[in-house]
MIGUPA-811729 format. One record per residue (C-alpha): x, y, z. Coordinates in steps of 0.1 Angstrom, whole numbers. Layout:
# residues N
((X,Y,Z)) ...
This chain:
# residues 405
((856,1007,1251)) ((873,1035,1266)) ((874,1023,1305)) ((910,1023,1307)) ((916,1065,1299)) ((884,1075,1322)) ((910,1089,1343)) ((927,1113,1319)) ((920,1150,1328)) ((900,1165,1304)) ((904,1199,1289)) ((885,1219,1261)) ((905,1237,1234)) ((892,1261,1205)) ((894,1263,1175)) ((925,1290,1173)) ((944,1267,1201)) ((940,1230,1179)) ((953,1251,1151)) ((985,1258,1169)) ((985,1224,1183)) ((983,1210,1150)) ((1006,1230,1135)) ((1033,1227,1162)) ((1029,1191,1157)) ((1040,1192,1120)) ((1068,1215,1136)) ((1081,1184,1157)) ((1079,1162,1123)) ((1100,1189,1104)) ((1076,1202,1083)) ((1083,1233,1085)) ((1112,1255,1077)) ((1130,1266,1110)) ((1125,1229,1117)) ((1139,1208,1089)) ((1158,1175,1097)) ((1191,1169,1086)) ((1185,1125,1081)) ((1165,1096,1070)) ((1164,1081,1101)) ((1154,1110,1125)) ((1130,1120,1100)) ((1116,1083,1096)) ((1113,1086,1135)) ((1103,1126,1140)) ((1072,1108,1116)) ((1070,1075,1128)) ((1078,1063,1095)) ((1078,1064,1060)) ((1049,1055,1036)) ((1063,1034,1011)) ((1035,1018,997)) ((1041,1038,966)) ((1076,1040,951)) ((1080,1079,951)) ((1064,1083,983)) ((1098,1078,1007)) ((1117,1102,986)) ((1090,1130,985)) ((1080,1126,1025)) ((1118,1135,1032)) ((1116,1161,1007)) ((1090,1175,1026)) ((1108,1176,1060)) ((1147,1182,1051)) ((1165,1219,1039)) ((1186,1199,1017)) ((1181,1176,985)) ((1212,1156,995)) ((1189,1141,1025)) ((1165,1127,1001)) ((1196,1111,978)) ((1208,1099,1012)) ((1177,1074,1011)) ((1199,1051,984)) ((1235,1051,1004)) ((1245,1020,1025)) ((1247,1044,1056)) ((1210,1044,1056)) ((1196,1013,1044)) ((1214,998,1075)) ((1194,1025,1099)) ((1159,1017,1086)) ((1142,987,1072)) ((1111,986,1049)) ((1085,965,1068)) ((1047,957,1066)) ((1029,966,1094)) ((998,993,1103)) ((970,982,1080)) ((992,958,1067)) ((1010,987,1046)) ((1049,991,1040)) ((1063,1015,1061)) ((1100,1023,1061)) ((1113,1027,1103)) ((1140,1033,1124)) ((1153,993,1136)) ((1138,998,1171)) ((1104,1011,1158)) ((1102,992,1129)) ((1107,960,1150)) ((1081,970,1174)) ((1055,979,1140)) ((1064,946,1132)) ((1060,923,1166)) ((1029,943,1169)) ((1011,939,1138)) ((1025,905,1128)) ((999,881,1142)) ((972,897,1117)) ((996,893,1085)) ((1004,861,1091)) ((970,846,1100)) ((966,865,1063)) ((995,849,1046)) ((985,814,1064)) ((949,817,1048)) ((965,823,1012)) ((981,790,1016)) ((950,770,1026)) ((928,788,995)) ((963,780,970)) ((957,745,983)) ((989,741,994)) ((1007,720,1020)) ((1019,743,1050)) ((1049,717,1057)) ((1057,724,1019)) ((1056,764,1028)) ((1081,758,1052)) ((1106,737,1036)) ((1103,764,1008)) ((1106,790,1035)) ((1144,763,1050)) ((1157,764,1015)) ((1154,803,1012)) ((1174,803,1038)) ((1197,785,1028)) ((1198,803,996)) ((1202,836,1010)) ((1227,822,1037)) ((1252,811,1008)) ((1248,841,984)) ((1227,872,1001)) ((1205,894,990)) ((1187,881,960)) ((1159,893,932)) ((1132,879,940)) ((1122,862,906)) ((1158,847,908)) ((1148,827,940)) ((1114,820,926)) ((1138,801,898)) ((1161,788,926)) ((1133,770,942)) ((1115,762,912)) ((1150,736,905)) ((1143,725,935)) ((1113,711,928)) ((1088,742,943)) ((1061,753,922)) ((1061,790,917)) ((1027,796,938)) ((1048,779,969)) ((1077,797,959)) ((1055,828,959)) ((1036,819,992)) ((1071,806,1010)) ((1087,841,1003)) ((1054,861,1014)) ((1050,842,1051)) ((1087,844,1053)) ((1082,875,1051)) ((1058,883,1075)) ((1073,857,1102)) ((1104,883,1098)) ((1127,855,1089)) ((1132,873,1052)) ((1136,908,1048)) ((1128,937,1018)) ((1157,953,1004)) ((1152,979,973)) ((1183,985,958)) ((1172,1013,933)) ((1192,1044,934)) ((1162,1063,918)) ((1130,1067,934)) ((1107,1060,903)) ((1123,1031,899)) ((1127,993,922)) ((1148,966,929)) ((1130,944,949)) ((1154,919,968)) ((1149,897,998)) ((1176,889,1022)) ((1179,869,1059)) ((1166,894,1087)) ((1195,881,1108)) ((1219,888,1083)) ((1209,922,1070)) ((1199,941,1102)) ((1212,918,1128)) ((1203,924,1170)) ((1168,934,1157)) ((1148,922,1176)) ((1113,911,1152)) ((1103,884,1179)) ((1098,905,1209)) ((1061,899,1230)) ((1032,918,1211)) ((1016,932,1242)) ((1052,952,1249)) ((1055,960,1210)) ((1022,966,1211)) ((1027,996,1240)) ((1059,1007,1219)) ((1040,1016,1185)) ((1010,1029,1202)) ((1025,1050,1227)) ((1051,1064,1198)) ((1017,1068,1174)) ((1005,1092,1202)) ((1036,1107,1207)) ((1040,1118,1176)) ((1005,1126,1165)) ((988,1133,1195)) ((961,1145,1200)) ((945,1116,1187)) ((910,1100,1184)) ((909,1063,1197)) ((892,1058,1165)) ((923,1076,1145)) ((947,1050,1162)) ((925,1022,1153)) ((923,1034,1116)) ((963,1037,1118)) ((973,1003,1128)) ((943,982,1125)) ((943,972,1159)) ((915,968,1182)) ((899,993,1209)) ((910,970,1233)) ((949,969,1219)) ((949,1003,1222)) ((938,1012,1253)) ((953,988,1269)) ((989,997,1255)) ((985,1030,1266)) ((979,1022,1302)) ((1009,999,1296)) ((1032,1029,1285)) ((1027,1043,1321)) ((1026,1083,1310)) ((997,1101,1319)) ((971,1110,1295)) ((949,1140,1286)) ((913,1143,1271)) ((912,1167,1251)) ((879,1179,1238)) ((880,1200,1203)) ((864,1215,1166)) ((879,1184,1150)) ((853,1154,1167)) ((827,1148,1194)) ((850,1123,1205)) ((877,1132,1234)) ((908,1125,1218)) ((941,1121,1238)) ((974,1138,1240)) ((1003,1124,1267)) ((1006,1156,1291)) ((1042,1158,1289)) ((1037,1165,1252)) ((1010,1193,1259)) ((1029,1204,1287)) ((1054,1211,1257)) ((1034,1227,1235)) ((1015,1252,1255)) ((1052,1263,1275)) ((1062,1266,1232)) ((1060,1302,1211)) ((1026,1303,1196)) ((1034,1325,1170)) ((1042,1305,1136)) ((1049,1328,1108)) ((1018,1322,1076)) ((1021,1310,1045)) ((1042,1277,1058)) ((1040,1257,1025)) ((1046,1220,1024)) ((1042,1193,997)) ((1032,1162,1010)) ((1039,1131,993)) ((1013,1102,983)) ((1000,1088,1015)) ((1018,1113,1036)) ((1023,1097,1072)) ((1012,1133,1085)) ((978,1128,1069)) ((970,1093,1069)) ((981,1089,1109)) ((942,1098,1110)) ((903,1093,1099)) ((881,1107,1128)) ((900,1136,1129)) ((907,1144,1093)) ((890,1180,1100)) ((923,1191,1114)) ((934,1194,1079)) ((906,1193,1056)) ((888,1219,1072)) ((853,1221,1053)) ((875,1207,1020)) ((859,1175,1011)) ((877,1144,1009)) ((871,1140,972)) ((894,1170,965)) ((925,1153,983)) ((916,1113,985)) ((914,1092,958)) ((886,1066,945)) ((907,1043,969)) ((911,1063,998)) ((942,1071,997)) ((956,1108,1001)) ((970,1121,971)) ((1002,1141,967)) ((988,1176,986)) ((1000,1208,989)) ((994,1222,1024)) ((993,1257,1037)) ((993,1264,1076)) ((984,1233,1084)) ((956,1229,1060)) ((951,1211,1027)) ((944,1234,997)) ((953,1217,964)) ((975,1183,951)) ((1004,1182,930)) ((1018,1154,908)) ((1051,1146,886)) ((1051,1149,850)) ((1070,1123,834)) ((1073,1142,800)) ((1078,1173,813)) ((1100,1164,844)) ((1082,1188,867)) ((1063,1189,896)) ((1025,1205,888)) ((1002,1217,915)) ((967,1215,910)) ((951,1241,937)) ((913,1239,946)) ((896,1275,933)) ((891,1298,961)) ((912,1285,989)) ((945,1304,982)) ((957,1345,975)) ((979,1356,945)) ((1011,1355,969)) ((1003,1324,982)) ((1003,1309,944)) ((1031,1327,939)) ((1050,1310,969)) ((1034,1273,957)) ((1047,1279,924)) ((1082,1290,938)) ((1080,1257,959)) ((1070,1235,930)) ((1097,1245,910)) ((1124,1240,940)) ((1109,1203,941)) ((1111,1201,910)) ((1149,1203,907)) ((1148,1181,941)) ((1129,1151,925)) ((1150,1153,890)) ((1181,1143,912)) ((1160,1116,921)) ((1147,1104,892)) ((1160,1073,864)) ((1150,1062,831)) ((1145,1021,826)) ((1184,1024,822)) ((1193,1035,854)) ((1200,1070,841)) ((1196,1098,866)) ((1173,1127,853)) ((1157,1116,824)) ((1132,1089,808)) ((1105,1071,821)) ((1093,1042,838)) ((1065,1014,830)) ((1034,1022,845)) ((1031,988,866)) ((1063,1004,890)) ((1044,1029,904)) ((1039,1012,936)) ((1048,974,953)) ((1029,948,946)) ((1042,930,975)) ((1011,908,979)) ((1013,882,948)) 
């Protein structure tokens, strides 16, 4: 399984050292405070994306990594929406990416999703050629008016004579062929308006088509990049690809590899040497108490599975994952997990939750200082059901895409 990174050098760490290594990773991704990042884009790419599986979960990973709550808002101008797109790829889970990323993610992950979205077809019992002149008369939809909500072209089609589960299935492996695109076009980030438009159109000279064995060495060799050191096992858990996949793409990036061995797995996991070069040449000092409020299904946590000591610690997963397996909204302190935190509606404030034992006095103190600064971050963020900034609340059923019909 591993035959291809034999070669790597391999080098033990301890405890104290993968601390730092850990935590000057977060550095790199902005999370922490002499780090920030100043855009969506370099922080969608410092992170290798943005989970946005679950509506607030853009907003509050920029939070996270940027001084100001202006770079958050910045998520809903023009300027940005044209410098990421909102794509499903790893584990077949939106992700919002910088163009060149996101079309790698996409070329890389696409034969999986659309094997998936071909399969829905056959069990819907419906034609495939139907499916695609669906998919034609999309297109020509979207050519003559643009962007449009997708219920209205489930109507559109329907008077041309689609039944809504074609209509339904032609926009889904449009989709995932990357001929159709997702636009939100909310200005809040409790709320969505979910659009399709043409690829072409929207984000044109993105390039969705390129070879998967070269997209495929583009997303893994940024996956361990950015979150190097890295199990084989994490990477496979990130982007559902195979052993095979990954090793192979990593030979294909042509940058040397270490094996690292370390507290977090049995397992060597690997690091490119230029980035440790990096890190052990870097101050090891870090000042304590760097607090951070990760959002729902924070990119920084769920990059891993094998590994998930790194954080955790002796914390058990229960404290921090749901039923689900997915991370909740944490509250991390040096680099380690101690608590969630979640949004109340009525209240319009952010509440951490901290598990007993793991944290001092000053330390809640500073959490509670935090909460209360994302608190006024996520208000500027926020709309009723009338597009109201600050105020009201949303139907339950919006808290996260259904994108899967």
């Amino acid at each position: 399984m591993f035959e291809l990174l034999r070669a790597a050098e391999s080098n033990p760490i301890d405890g104290a050292q993968a601390d730092n290594l850990w935590n000057w990773l977060l550095e790199r991704q902005g999370l922490a405070e002499h780090t920030h990042i100043a855009s969506v884009p370099a922080i969608a790419d410092a992170a290798l994306g943005l989970h946005a599986a679950r509506l607030p979960s853009p907003y509050a990973t920029v939070a996270a990594r940027s001084a100001s709550a202006e770079v958050p808002m910045s998520l809903f101008t023009e300027t940005t929406r044209t410098s990421v797109i909102t794509v499903r790829c790893m584990r077949k889970t939106l992700h919002t990416l910088p163009l060149p990323l996101a079309a790698a993610a996409h070329a890389a992950t696409a034969h999986f999703r659309v094997r998936d979205a071909l399969r829905q077809v056959t069990n819907a019992g419906v034609p495939p050629t139907q499916v695609d002149k669906a998919i034609a008369a999309l297109t020509t939809i979207l050519e003559e008016d643009g962007p449009t909500f997708h219920r209205d072209l489930e109507c559109r089609l329907g008077r041309r004579g689609f039944a809504l589960t074609t209509a339904r299935l032609a926009i889904k492996v449009g989709w995932e062929r990357g001929v159709l695109c997702y636009l939100n076009r909310t200005t809040g980030w409790n709320r969505e308006i979910r659009t399709f438009g043409l690829t072409s159109v929207a984000y044109p000279g993105v390039d969705l088509h390129q070879p998967r064995e070269h997209a495929t060495a583009v997303l893994i060799g940024a996956y361990f990049d950015r979150y190097g050191p890295a199990s084989i096992r994490d990477a496979m858990w990130w982007s559902a690809l195979p052993a095979s996949a990954i090793t192979q793409a990593l030979a294909d990036t042509g940058r040397e590899l270490l094996a690292l061995t370390t507290p977090w797995t049995d397992d060597p996991v690997y690091m490119f040497r230029d980035r440790f070069e990096q890190f052990t040449e870097s101050a090891v000092q870090r000042p304590s108490e760097r607090i951070s409020f990760l959002a729902h299904e924070d990119v920084a946590l769920k990059a891993y599975n094998q590994t998930r000591s790194r954080y955790l610690g002796d914390l058990p997963e229960r404290a921090v994952f749901n039923q689900i397996g997915e991370v909740l909204p944490t509250v991390m302190i040096d680099g380690r997990l101690v608590g969630t935190w979640s949004w109340n509606k009525a209240a319009r404030r952010v509440e951490p939750a901290l598990v007993r034992g793991r944290t001092s006095p000053q330390q809640r103190n500073l959490v509670r200082a935090r909460a209360e600064m994302l608190s006024g971050t996520l208000l500027r963020g926020w709309q009723n059901t009338n597009g109201v900034g600050g105020a009201g609340s949303i139907p339950s059923h919006q808290d996260e895409l259904d994108l899967v019909w």
